[in-house]
ZATISE-660774 format. One record per residue (C-alpha): residue in three letters; y, x negated, z. Coordinates in steps of 0.5 Angstrom, whole numbers, padded with zeros to 4 digits, always signed. Example, Ala and Ser with C-alpha at 12.3 -4.5 7.8 and 13.67 -1.06 7.14 Angstrom:
2
Ala-0009-0025+0016
Ser-0002-0027+0014
! end
This chain:
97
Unk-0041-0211+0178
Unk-0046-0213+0174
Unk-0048-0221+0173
Unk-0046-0220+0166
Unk-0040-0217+0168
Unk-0038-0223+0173
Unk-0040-0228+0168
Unk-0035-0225+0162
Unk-0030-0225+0168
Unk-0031-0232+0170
Unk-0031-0235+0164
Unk-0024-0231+0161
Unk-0021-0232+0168
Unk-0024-0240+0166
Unk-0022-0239+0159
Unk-0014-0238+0162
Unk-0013-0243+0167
Unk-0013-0249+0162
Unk-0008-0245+0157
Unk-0002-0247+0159
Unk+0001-0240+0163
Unk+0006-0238+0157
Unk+0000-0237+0153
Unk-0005-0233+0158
Unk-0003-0226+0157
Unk-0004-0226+0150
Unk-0011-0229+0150
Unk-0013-0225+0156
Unk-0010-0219+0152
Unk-0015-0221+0147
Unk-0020-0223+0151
Unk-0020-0216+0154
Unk-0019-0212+0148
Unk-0020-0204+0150
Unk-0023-0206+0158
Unk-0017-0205+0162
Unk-0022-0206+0168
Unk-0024-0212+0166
Unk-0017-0214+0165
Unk-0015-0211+0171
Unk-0019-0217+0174
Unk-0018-0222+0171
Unk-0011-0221+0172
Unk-0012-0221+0179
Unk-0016-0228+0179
Unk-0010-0231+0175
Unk-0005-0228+0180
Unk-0008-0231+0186
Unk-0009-0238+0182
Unk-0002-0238+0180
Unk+0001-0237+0188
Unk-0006-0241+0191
Unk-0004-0248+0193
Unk-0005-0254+0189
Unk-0011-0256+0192
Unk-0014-0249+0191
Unk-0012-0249+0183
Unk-0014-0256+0182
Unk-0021-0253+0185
Unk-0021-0248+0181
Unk-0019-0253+0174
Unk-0025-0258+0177
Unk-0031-0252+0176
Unk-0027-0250+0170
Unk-0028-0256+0167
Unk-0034-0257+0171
Unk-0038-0251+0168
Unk-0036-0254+0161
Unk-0040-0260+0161
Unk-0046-0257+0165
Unk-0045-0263+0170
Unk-0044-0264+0177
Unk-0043-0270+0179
Unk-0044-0271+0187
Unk-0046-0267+0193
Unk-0038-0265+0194
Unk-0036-0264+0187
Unk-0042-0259+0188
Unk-0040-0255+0195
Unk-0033-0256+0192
Unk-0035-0252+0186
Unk-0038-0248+0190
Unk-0033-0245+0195
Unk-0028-0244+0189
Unk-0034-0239+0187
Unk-0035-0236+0194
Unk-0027-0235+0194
Unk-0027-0231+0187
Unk-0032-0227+0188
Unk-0028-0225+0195
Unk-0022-0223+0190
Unk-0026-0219+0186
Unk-0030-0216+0191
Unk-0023-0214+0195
Unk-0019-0212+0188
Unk-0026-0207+0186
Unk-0025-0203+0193
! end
């Protein structure tokens, strides 16, 4: 997976997860558009948040609004934001294979 691609994931996936959850198919289907591979993904980080713990979703929700303001804040919101993104490339990387 390229940069560009990983980027368009993170930010759909980021996109989605502060829509409420019966609005997420329908954004994520016209985010996609005619790319059912980055669908695909997508999906999959979206499946994994929706079964992830509270402290794992409220990790990913904080570098979601994080990445909105550009700012982070402290050394932990930084290695917090950090470990989300290590476990989402994780998912992507296992779900690519």
């Amino acid at each position: 997976m390229t940069p560009e691609q990983w980027q368009q994931v993170k930010d759909i996936f980021q996109s989605a997860i502060e829509r409420p959850p019966s609005e997420r198919d329908g954004f994520i289907s016209q985010a996609c558009a005619d790319d059912p591979d980055l669908r695909s993904k997508v999906q999959s980080l979206i499946s994994f948040y929706d079964t992830a713990d509270d402290s794992l979703q409220s990790v990913a929700v904080n570098v979601a609004a994080q990445r909105r303001s550009r700012t982070i804040t402290s050394h932990r919101d930084s290695a917090r934001a950090g470990w989300a993104r290590f476990i989402l490339q994780k998912i992507l990387n296992s779900t690519a294979k």
